[in-house]
Backbone bond lengths (Angstrom), bond angles and torsions (degrees), N, CA, C in turn:
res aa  C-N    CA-C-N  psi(-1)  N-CA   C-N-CA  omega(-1)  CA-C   N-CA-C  phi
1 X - - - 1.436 - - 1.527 111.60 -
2 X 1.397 124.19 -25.55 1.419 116.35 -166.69 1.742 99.00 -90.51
3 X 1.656 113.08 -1.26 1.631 95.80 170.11 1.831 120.36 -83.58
4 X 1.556 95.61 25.42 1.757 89.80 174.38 1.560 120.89 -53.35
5 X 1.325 114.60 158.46 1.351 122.25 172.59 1.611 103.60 -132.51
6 X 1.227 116.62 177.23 1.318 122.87 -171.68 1.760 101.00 -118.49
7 X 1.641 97.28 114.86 1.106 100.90 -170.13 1.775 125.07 -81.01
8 X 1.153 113.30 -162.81 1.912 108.06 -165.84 1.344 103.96 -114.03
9 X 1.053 139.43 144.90 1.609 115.08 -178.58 1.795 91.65 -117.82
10 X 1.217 132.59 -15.20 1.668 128.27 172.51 1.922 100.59 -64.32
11 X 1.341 93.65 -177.35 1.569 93.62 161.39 1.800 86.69 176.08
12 X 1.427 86.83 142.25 1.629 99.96 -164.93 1.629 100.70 -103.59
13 X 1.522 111.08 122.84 1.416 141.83 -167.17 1.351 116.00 -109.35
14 X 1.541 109.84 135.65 1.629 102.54 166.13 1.801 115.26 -107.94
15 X 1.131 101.34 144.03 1.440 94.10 175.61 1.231 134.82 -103.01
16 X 1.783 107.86 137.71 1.667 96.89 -140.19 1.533 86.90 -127.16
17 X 1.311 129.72 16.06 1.306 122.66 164.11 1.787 100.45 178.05
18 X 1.450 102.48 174.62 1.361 120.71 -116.47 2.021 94.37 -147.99
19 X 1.203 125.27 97.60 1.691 120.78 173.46 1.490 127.49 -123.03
20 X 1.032 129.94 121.54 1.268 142.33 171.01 1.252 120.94 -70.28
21 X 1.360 139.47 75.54 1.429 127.20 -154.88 1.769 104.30 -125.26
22 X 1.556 121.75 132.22 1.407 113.68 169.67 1.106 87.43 -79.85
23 X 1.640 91.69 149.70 1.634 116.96 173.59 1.512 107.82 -122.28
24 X 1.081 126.72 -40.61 1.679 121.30 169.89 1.051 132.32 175.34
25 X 1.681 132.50 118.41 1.101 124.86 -100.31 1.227 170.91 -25.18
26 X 1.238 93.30 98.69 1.952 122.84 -166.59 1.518 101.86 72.64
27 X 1.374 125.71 6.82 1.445 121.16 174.85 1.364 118.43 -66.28
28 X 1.567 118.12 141.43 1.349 109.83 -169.84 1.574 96.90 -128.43
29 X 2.362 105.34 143.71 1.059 103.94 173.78 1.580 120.29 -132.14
30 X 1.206 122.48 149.98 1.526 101.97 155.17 1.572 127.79 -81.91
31 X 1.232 87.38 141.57 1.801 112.88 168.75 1.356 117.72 -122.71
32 X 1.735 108.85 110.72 1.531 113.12 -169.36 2.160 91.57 -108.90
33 X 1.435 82.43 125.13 1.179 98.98 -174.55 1.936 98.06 -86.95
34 X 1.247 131.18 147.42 1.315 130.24 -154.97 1.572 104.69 -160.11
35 X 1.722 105.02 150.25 1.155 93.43 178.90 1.908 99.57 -150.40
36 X 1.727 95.38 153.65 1.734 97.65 -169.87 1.295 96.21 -89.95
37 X 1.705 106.58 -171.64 0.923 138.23 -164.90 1.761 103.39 -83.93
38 X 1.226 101.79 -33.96 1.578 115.15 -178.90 1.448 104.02 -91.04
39 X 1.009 120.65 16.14 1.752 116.93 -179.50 1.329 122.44 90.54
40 X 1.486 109.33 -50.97 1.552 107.64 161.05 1.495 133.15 -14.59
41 X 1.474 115.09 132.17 1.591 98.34 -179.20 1.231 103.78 -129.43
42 X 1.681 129.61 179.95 1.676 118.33 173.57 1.116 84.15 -171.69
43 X 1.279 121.15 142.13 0.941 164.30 122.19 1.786 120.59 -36.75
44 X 1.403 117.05 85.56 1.340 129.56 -167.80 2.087 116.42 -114.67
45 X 1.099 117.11 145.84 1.302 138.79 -164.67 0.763 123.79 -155.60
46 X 1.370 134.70 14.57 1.544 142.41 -150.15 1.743 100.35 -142.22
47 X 1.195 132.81 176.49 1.555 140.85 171.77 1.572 86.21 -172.90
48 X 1.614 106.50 138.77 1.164 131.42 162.82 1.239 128.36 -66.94
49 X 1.392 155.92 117.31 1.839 125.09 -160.44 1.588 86.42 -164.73
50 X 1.352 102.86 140.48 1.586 131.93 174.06 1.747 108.00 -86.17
51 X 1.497 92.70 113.00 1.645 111.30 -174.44 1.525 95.96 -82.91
52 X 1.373 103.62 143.51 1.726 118.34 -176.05 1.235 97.28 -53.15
53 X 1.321 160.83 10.77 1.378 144.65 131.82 1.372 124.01 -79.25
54 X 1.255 136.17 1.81 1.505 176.11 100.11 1.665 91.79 131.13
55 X 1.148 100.53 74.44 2.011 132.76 177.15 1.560 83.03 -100.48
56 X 1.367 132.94 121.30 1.633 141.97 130.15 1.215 118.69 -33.28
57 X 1.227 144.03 132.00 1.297 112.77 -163.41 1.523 90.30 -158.14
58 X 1.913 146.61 -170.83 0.768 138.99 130.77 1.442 142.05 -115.53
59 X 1.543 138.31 136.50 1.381 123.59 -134.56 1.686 97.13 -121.91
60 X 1.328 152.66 149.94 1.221 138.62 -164.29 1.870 89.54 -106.14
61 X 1.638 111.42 175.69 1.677 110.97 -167.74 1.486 94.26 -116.02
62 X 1.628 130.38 73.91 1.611 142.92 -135.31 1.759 63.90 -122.39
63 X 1.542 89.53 127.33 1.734 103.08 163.58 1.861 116.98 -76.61
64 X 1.256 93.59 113.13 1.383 86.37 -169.16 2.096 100.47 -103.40
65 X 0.955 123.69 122.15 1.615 114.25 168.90 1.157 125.47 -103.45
66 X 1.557 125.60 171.42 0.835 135.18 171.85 1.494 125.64 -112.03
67 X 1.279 126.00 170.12 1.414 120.55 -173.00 1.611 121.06 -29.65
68 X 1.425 107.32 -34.31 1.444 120.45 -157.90 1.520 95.30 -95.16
69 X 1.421 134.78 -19.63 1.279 132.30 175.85 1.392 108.62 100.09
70 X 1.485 135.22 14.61 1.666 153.90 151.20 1.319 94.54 -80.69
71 X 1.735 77.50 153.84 1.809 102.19 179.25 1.786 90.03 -70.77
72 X 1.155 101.78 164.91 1.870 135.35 179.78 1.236 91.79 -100.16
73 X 1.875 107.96 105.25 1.636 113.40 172.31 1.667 105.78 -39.04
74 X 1.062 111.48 -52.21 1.511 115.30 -162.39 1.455 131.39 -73.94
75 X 1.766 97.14 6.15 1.227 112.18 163.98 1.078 144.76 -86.85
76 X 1.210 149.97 120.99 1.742 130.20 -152.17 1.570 120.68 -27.09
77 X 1.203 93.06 -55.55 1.782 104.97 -172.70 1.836 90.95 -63.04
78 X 1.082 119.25 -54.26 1.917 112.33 176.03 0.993 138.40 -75.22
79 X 1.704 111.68 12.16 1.577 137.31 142.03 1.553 112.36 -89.12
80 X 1.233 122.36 -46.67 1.134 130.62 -173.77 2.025 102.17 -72.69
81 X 1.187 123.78 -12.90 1.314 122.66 -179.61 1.835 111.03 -99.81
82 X 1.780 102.92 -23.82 1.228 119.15 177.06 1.703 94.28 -69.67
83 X 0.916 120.40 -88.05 1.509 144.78 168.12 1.932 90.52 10.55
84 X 1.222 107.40 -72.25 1.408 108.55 -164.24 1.689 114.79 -86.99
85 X 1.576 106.64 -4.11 1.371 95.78 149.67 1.437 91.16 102.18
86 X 1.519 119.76 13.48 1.352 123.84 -157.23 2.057 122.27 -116.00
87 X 1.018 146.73 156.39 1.549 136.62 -157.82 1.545 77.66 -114.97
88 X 1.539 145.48 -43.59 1.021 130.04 -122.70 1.489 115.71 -171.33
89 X 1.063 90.84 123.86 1.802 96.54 -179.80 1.573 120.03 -20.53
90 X 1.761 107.20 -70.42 1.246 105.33 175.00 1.727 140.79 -74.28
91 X 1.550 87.96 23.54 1.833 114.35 171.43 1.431 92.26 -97.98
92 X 1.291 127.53 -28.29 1.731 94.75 -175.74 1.630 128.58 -80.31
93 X 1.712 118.66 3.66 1.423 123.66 157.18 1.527 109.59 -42.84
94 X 1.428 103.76 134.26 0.958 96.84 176.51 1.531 135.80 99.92
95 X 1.136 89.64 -33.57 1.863 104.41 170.27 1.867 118.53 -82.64
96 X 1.267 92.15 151.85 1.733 96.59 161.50 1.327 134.49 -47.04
97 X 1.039 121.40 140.83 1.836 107.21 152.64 0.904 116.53 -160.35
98 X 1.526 141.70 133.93 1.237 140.25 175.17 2.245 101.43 -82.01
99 X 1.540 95.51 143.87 1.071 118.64 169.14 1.344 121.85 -115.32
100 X 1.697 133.20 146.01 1.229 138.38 163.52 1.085 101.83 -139.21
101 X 1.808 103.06 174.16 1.325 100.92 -138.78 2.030 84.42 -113.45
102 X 1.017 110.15 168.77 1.447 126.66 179.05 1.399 106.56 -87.39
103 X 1.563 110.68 174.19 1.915 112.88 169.01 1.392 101.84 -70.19
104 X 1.645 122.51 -29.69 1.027 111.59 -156.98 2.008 106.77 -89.76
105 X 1.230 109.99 1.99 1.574 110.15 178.57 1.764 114.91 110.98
106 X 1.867 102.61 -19.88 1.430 117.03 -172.90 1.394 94.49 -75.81
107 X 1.251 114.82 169.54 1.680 134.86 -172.05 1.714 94.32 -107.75
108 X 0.779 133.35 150.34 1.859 150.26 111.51 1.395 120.86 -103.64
109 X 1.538 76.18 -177.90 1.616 84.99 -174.76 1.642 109.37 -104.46
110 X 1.641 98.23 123.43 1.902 92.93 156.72 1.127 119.74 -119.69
111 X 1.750 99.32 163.35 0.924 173.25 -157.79 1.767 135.49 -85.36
112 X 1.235 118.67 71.00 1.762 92.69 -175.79 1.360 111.12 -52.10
113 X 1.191 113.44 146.20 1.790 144.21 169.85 1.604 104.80 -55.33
């Protein structure tokens, strides 16, 4: 018992696919399907993000556009595409991401503050 360690609660994911799914009415989201190092996989939609009262909070990746039919930099999913350095949904295969886990047991994705 005294060889405890202090465990990690993130876990760093690659993402190996990519979903467009309405969720409710005609709203559209991404779902980056991901997979660990240990085999584990999840299925994530979520990003972690600090509300201007600096509340932790969690934000869904809801395609938001603009006139021209591009994501809205300033929308989660167009921070979360800035973040990785990326133009486009199907550029983020392939990339890193760290995950943590929610109250409720689900994973998202974080984020530095």
């Amino acid at each position: 018992m005294n060889n405890l360690k202090l465990g990690c609660d993130t876990k760093k994911v690659i993402i190996v696919g990519t979903e467009q799914r309405e969720v409710r009415d005609g709203s559209q989201k991404i779902y980056l399907k991901v997979k660990a190092n240990d085999g584990a996989a999840y299925t994530v939609n979520e990003v972690w993000i600090d509300t201007h009262n600096q509340k932790r909070t969690t934000q869904g990746l809801w395609i938001d556009l603009d006139l021209n039919g591009n994501v809205r930099p300033s929308s989660i999913l167009g921070k979360f595409l800035s973040y990785l350095g990326v133009t486009s949904v199907p550029e983020l295969i392939n990339k890193e991401i760290e995950l943590e886990p929610k109250s409720n047991g689900f994973m998202a994705i974080s984020l530095p503050s």
